[in-house]
LOFI-157868 format. One line per field, with one value per residue (C-alpha): residue number from 1; z, y, x. Coordinates in steps of 0.02 Angstrom, whole numbers, always signed. Layout:
N
k: c(NUM / ...) $
c3: c(Z / ...) $
c2: c(Y / ...) $
c1: c(X / ...) $
This chain:
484
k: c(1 / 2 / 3 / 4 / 5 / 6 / 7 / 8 / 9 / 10 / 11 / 12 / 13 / 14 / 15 / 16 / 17 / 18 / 19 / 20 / 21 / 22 / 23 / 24 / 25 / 26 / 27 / 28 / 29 / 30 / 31 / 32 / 33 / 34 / 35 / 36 / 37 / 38 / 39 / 40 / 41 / 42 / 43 / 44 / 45 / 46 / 47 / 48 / 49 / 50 / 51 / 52 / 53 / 54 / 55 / 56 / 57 / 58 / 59 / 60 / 61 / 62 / 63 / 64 / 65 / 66 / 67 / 68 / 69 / 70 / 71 / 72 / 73 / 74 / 75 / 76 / 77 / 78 / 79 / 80 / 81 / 82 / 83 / 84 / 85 / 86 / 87 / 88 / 89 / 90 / 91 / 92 / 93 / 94 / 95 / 96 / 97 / 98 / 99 / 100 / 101 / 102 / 103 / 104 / 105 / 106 / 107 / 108 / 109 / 110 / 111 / 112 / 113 / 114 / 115 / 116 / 117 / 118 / 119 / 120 / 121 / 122 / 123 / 124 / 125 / 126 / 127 / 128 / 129 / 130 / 131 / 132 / 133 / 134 / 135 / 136 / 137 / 138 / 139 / 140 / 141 / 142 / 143 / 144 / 145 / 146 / 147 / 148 / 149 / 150 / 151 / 152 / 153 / 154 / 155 / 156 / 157 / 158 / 159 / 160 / 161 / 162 / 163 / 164 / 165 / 166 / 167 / 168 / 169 / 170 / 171 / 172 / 173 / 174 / 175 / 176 / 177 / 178 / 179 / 180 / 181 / 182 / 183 / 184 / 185 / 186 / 187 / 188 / 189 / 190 / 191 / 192 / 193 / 194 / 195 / 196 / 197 / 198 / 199 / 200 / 201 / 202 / 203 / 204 / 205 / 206 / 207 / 208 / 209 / 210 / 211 / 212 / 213 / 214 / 215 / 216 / 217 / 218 / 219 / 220 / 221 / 222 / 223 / 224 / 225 / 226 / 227 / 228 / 229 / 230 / 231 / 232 / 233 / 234 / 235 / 236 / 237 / 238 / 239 / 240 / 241 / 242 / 243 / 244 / 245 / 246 / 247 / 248 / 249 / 250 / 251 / 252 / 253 / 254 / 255 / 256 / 257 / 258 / 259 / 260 / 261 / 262 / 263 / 264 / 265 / 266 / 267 / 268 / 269 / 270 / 271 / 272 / 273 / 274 / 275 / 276 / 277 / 278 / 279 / 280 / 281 / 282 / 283 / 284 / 285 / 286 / 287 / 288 / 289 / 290 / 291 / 292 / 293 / 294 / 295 / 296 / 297 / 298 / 299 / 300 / 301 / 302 / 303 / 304 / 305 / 306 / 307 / 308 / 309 / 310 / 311 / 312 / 313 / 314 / 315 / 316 / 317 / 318 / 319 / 320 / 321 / 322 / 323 / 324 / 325 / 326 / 327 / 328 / 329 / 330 / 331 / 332 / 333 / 334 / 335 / 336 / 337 / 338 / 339 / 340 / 341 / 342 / 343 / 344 / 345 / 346 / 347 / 348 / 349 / 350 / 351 / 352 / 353 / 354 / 355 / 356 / 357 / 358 / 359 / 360 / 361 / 362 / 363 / 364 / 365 / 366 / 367 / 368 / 369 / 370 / 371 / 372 / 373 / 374 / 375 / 376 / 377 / 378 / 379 / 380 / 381 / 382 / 383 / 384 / 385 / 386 / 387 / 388 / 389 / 390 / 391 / 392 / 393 / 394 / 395 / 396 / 397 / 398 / 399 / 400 / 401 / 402 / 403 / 404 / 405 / 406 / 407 / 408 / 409 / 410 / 411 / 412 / 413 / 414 / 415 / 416 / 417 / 418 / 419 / 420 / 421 / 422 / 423 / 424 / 425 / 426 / 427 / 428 / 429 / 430 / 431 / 432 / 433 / 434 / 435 / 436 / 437 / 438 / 439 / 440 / 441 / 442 / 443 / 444 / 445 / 446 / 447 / 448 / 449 / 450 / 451 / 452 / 453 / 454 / 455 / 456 / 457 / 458 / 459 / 460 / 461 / 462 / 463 / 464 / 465 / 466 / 467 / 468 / 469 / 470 / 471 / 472 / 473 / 474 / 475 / 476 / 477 / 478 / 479 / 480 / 481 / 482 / 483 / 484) $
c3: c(-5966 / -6129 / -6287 / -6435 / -6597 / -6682 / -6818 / -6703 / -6858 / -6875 / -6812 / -6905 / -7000 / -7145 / -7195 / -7377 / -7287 / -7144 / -6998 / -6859 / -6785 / -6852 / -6758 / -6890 / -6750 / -6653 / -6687 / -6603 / -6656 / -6566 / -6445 / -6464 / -6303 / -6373 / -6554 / -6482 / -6375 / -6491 / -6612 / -6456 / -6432 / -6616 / -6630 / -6681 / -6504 / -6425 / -6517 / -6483 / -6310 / -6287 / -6355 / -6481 / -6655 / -6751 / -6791 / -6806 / -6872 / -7063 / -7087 / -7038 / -7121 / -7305 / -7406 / -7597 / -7654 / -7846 / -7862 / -7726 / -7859 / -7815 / -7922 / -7751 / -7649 / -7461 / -7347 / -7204 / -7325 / -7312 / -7491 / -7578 / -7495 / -7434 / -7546 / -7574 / -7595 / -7625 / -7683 / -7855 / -7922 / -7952 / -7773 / -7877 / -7806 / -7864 / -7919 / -8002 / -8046 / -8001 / -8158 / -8170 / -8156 / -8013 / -7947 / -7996 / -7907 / -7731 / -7738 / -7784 / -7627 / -7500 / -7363 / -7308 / -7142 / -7208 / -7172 / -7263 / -7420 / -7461 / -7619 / -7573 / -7470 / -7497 / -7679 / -7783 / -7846 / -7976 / -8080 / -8107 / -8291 / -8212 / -8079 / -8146 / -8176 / -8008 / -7906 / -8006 / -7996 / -7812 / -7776 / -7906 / -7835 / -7638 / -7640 / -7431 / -7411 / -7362 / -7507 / -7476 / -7563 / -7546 / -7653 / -7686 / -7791 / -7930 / -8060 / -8024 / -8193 / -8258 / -8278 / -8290 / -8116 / -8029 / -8115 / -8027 / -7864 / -7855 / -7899 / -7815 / -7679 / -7483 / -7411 / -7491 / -7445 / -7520 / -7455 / -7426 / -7328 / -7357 / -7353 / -7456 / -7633 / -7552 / -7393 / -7486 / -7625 / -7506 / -7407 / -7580 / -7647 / -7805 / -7880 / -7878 / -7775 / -7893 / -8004 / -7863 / -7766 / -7966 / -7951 / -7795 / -7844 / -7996 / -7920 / -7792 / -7899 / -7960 / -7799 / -7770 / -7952 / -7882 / -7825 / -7733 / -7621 / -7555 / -7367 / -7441 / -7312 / -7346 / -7243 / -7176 / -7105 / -6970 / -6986 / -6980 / -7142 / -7098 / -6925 / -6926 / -6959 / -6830 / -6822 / -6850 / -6993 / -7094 / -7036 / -7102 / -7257 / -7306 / -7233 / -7364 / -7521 / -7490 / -7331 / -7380 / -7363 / -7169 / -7133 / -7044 / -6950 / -6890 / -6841 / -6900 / -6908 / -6913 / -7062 / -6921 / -6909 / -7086 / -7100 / -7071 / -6918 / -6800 / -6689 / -6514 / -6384 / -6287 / -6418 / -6298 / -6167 / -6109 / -6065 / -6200 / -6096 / -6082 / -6265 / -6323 / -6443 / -6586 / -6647 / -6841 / -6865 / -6768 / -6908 / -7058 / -7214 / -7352 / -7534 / -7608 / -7817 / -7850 / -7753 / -7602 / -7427 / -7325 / -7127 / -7115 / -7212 / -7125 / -7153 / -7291 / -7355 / -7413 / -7382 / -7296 / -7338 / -7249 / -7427 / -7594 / -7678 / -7832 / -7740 / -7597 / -7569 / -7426 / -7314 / -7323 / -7293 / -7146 / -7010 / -7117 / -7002 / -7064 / -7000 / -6845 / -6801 / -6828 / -6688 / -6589 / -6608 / -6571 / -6412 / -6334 / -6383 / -6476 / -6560 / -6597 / -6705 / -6796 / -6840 / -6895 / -6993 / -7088 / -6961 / -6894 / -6777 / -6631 / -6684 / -6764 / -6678 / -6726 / -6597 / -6447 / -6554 / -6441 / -6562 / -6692 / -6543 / -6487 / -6474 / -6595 / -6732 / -6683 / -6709 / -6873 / -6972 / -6785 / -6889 / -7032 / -6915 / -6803 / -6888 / -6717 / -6720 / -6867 / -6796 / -6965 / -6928 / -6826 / -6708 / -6546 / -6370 / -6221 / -6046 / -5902 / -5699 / -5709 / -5838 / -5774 / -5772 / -5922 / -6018 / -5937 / -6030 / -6194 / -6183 / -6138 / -6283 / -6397 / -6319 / -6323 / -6513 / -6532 / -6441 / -6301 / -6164 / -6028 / -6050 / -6076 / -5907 / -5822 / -5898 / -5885 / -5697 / -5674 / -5744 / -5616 / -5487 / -5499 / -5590 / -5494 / -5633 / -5606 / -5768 / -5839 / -5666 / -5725 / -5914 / -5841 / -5729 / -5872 / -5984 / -5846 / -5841 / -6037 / -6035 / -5925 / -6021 / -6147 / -6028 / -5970 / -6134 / -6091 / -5915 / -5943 / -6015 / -5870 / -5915 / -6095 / -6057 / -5931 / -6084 / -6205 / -6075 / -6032 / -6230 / -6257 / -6317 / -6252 / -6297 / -6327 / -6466 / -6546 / -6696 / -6620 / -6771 / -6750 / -6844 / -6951 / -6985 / -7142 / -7127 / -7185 / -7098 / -6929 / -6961 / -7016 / -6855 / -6748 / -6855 / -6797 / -6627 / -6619 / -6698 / -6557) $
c2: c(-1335 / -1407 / -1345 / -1392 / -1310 / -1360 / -1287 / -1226 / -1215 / -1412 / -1441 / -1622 / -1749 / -1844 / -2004 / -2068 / -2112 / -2107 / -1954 / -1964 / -1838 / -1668 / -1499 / -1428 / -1436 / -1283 / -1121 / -1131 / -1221 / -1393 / -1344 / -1454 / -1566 / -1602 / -1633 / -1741 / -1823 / -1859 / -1952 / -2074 / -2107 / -2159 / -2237 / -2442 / -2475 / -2381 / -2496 / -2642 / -2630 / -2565 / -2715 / -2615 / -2714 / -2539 / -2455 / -2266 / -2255 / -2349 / -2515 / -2453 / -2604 / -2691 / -2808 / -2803 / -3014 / -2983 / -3194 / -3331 / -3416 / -3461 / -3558 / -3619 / -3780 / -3720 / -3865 / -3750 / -3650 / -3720 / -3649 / -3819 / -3904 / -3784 / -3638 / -3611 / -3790 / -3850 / -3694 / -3754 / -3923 / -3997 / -3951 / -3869 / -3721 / -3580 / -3461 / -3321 / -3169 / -2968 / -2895 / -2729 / -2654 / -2726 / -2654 / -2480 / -2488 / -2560 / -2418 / -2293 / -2324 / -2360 / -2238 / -2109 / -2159 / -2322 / -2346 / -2468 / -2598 / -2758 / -2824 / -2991 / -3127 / -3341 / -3298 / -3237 / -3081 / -3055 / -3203 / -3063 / -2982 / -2812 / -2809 / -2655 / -2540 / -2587 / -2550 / -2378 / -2346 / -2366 / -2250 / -2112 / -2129 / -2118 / -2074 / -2058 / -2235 / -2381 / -2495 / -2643 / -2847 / -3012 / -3098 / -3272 / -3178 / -3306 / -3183 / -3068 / -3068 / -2962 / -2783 / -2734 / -2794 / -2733 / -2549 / -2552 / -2621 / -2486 / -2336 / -2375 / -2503 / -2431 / -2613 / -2770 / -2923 / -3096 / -3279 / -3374 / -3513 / -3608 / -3542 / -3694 / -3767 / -3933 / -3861 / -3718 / -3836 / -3936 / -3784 / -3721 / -3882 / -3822 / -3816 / -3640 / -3602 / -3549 / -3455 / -3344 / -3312 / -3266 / -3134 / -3082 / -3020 / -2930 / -2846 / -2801 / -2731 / -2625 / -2556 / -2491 / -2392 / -2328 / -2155 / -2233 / -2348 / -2459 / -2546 / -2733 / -2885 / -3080 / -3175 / -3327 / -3440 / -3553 / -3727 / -3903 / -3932 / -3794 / -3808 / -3870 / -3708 / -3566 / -3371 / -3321 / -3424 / -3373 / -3172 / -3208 / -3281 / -3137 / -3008 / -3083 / -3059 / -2923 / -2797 / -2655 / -2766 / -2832 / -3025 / -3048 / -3236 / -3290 / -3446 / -3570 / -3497 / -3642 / -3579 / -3595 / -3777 / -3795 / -3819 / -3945 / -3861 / -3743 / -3817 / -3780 / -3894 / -3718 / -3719 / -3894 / -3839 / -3665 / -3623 / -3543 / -3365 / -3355 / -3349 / -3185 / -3088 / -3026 / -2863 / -2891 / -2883 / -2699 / -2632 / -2744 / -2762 / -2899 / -2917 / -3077 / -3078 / -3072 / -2934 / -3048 / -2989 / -3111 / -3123 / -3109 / -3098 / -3237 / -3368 / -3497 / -3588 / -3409 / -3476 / -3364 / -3180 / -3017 / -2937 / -2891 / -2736 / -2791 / -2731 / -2624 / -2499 / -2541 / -2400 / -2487 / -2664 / -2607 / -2580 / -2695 / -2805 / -2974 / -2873 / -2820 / -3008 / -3054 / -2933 / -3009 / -3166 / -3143 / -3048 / -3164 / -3322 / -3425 / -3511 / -3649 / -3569 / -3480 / -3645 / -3692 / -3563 / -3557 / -3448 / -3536 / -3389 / -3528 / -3604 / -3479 / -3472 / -3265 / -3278 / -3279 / -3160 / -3004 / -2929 / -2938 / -2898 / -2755 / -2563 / -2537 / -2630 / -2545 / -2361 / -2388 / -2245 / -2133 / -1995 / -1978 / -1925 / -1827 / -1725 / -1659 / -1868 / -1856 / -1871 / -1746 / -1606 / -1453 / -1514 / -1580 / -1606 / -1561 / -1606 / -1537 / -1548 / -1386 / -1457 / -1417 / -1538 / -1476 / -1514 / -1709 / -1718 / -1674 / -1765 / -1913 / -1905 / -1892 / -2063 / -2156 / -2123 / -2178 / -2331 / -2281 / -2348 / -2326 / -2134 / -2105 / -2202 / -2066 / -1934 / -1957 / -2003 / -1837 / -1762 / -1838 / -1791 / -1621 / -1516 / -1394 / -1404 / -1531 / -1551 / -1588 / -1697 / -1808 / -1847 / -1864 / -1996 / -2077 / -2084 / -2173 / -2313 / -2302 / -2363 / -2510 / -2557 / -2586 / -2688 / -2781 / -2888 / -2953 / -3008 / -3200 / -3175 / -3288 / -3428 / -3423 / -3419 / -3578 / -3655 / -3619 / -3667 / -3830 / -3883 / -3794 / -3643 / -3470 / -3292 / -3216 / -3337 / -3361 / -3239 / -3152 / -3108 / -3070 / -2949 / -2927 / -2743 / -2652 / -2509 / -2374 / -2468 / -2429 / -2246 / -2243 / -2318 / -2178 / -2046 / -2091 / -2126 / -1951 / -1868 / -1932) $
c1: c(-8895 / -8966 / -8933 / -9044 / -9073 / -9215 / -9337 / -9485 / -9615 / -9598 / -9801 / -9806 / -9731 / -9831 / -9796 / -9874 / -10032 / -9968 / -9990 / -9864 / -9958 / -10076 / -10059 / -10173 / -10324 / -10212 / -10166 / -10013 / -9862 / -9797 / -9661 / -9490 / -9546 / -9729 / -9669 / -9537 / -9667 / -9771 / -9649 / -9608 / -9792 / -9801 / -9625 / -9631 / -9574 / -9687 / -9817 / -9727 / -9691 / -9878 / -9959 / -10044 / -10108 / -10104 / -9927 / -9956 / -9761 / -9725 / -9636 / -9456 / -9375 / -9470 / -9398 / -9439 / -9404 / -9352 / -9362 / -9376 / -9268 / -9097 / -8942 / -8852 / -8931 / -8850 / -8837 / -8913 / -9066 / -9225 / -9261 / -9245 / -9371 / -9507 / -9542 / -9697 / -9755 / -9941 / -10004 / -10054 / -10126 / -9983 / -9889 / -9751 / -9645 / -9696 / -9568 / -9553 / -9457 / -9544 / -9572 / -9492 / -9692 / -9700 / -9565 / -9583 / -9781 / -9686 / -9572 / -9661 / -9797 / -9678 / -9708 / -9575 / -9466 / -9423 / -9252 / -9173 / -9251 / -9187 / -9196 / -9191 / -9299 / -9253 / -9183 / -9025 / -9082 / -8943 / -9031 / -9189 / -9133 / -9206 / -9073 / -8974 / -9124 / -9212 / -9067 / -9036 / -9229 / -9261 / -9081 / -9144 / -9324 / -9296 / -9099 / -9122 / -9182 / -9028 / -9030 / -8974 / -8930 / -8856 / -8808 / -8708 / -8591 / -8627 / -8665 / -8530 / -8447 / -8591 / -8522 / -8697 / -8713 / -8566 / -8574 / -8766 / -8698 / -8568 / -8680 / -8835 / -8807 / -8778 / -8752 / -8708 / -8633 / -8597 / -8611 / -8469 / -8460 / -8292 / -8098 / -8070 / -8146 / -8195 / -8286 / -8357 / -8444 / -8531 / -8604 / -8686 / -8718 / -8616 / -8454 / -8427 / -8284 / -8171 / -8306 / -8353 / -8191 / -8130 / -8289 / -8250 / -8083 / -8103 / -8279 / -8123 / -8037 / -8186 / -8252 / -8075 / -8083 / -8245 / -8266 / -8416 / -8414 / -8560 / -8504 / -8491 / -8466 / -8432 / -8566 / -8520 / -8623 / -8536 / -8610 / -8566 / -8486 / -8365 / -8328 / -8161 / -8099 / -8098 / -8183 / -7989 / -7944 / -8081 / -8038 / -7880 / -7917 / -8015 / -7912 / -7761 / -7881 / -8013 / -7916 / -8058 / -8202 / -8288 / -8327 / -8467 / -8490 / -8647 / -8714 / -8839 / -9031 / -9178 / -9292 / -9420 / -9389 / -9391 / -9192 / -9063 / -8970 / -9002 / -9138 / -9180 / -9256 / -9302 / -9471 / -9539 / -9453 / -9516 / -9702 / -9758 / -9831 / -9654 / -9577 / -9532 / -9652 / -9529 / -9510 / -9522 / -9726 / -9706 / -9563 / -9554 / -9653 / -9603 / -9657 / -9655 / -9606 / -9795 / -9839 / -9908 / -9858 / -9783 / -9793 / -9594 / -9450 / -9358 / -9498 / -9444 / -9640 / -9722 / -9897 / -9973 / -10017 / -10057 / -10114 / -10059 / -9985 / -10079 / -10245 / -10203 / -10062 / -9938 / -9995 / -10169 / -10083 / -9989 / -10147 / -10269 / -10339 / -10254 / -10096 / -10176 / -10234 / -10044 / -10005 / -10139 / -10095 / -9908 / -9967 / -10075 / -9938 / -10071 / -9927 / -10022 / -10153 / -10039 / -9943 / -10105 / -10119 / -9953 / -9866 / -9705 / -9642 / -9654 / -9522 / -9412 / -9233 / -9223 / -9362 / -9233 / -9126 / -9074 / -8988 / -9140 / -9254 / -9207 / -9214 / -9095 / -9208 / -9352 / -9256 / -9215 / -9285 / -9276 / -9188 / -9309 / -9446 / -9329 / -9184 / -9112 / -9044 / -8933 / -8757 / -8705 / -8836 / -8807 / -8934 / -8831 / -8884 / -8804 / -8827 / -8707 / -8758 / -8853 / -8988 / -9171 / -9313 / -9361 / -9191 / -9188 / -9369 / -9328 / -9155 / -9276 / -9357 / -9209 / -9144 / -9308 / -9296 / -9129 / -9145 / -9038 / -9159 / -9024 / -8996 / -9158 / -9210 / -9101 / -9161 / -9331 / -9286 / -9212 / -9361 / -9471 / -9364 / -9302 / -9425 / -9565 / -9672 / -9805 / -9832 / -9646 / -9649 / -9782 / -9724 / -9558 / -9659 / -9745 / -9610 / -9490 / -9641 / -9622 / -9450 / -9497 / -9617 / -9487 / -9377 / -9520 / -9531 / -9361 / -9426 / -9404 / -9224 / -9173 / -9253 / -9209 / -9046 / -9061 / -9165 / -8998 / -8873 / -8967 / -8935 / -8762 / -8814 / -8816 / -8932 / -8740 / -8718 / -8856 / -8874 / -8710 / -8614 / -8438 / -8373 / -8194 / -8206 / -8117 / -8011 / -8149 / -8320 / -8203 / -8171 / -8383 / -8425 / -8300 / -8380 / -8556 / -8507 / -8401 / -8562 / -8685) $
């Protein structure tokens, strides 16, 4: 059988602006199925694999860019040539640091069941005075929200700084992309080796005085200036110095053709009906330093805008129809006019990135909308061989919003299959041809992968990230896996 608790009276779920979905209209309350239901059919991926323009679910992911200034010059950052160019007279680069009004207004309108903020874009945030107050406003403001930064650890000395990270940070990681001073100086393009790993120790030593304790990770970005050294060399050499902190390593990303490495032939190669259409204009919202809205977070030129916070709220952004003619655009592949336009996604390697691209990204804020999701509630699932048609349906629906496409194939499957009632039958019918319409959009990965393996390369690698795991993000990652 199944067993679910949930809170029967829940009828709807409101979103700043935003309606999942209203049982005002009826008398009766939403039953668990139809309330579940009906936060699939407005889900990001639902959207997304749907071809739909409007998103009835909020941004899951934003990113708030405090500056798109940055003290570093990184051999593989397309920062130092591109940003923002020939947008005034002069064809200066405009930058800029978010005043801390500006910040207060983007917090205070972002929409409930976003998941995680970034306080970053192409830009070391720590050089923004406001820093401090900005992370301990957004925490104090919308404590449920992941709040996350990177930084090139630069400015670490600050005690200002580190206190914030420590008390209001969930995530935060710092680049470093050289286990020794001479490799590590050319990656930056500056002579900070010994200023940073000198921060990096004693902000060590203060994250292990601290009662709380954000997940931090070094990022390192495996390139050509430090290839000579392998994954497990650089594990080790962080392991020695910082044992309770991860290493991630991930490989070179493009800037959308903008940067040095990281290019594909795949982007002449491959027809382009059969590039992927990418996830990110479905579930992520970006605000430039002056309150523009960018088309993507991972774009380097910031030239062309979706709106502005200065004049519309980000609810109003999110559907408006510059946003919706993104979609479109991205749907039908007309790659070429959105090149014209400003709009590089055609040549983006994150493009062929499964791990960006996929369910998982989509689910982000799942367990906002739906509490029965959150591995530490009382709310548990429970299927055994004598579950009823009924019980496959609902478990169906509690995958689909996790992202776990596989169990909730089988479940809705079994709900097809087994059930007498027509009607739990047929949405376990529709729901099955749901989850394929998620596979579907990975129905050239063939010949992306021939593409990649044609030039070296392979969709396993590219934006892979391996993974060096401290002692306490392993027991995290067994607690959530022992809670679901």
């Amino acid at each position: 059988m199944l067993v679910v608790t949930m809170d029967k009276g829940i009828a709807a779920v409101s979103v700043r602006k935003f309606t999942l979905f209203d049982a005002s209209a009826s008398s009766a309350p939403l039953s668990s199925l139809d309330r579940l239901e009906a936060l699939c059919r407005q889900s990001n991926m639902f959207a997304w694999a749907n071809q739909e323009i409007t998103v009835a679910a909020p941004p899951a992911l934003m990113y708030i860019t405090i500056t798109n200034a940055c003290n570093h010059k990184c051999k593989v950052c397309a920062w130092k040539d591109t940003m923002r160019r020939g947008r005034n007279e002069s064809g200066e680069k405009q930058m800029g640091l978010m005043s801390y009004e500006m910040f207060q207004r983007c917090v205070d309108m972002i929409p409930d069941g976003v998941a995680r903020v970034y306080l970053q874009k192409t830009g070391e945030s720590t050089l923004n005075p406001d820093l401090p107050r900005m992370m301990k406003y957004i925490k104090t403001q919308r404590p449920e929200i992941e709040v996350a930064m990177h930084t090139n650890g630069t400015r670490l000395d600050d005690p200002e700084i580190v206190e914030s990270i420590l008390n209001y940070l969930d995530f935060f990681s710092i680049s470093f992309f050289g286990i020794d001073r001479e490799t590590y100086n050319t990656a930056h393009g500056k002579k900070d080796y010994d200023l940073v790993l000198g921060n990096a120790s004693r902000f060590y030593e203060s994250y292990k005085k601290s009662f709380r304790k954000p997940r931090v990770f070094f990022d390192y970005v495996g390139q050509q200036t430090n290839q000579a050294f392998s994954d497990e060399e650089v594990f080790q050499f962080f392991r020695e110095r910082f044992p309770d902190f991860s290493v991630g390593i991930h490989y070179t990303y493009n800037f959308q053709g903008f940067g040095e490495e990281g290019h594909l032939n795949i982007f002449e190669k491959l027809p382009r009906e059969q590039f992927p259409v990418c996830v990110l204009p479905w579930m992520s919202f970006t605000i430039l330093w002056d309150g523009k809205v960018d088309y993507c977070f991972v774009e380097p030129q910031e030239l062309y805008y979706l709106g502005d916070v200065n004049h519309s709220t980000i609810a109003e952004i999110w559907n408006s129809p510059p946003y919706q003619e993104f979609r479109r655009l991205f749907i039908e592949k007309r790659f070429d006019e959105m090149k014209a336009k400003e709009i590089h996604c055609g040549t983006c390697s994150w493009l062929f990135s499964q791990k960006l691209n996929s369910a998982g990204t989509l689910t982000l804020s799942a367990n906002q909308f739906a509490p029965e999701l959150d591995g530490e509630s009382p709310h548990k699932t429970l299927i055994d061989v004598c579950a009823s048609g009924e019980d496959h349906l609902l478990s169906g629906y509690l995958h689909y919003l996790r992202g776990e496409l596989g169990e909730a194939f089988k479940d809705f499957y079994m709900a097809s299959q087994i059930s007498p009632v027509d009607g739990i039958k047929k949405k376990g019918e529709e729901w099955f041809e749901q989850v394929k319409n998620v596979f579907a959009q990975k129905k050239n990965i063939e010949s992306w992968e021939n593409c990649l393996q044609e030039e070296g390369e392979s969709l396993h690698r590219l934006h892979v990230t391996r993974y060096s795991h401290a002692e306490s993000d392993k027991e995290l990652e067994k607690k959530k896996r022992a809670a679901v």
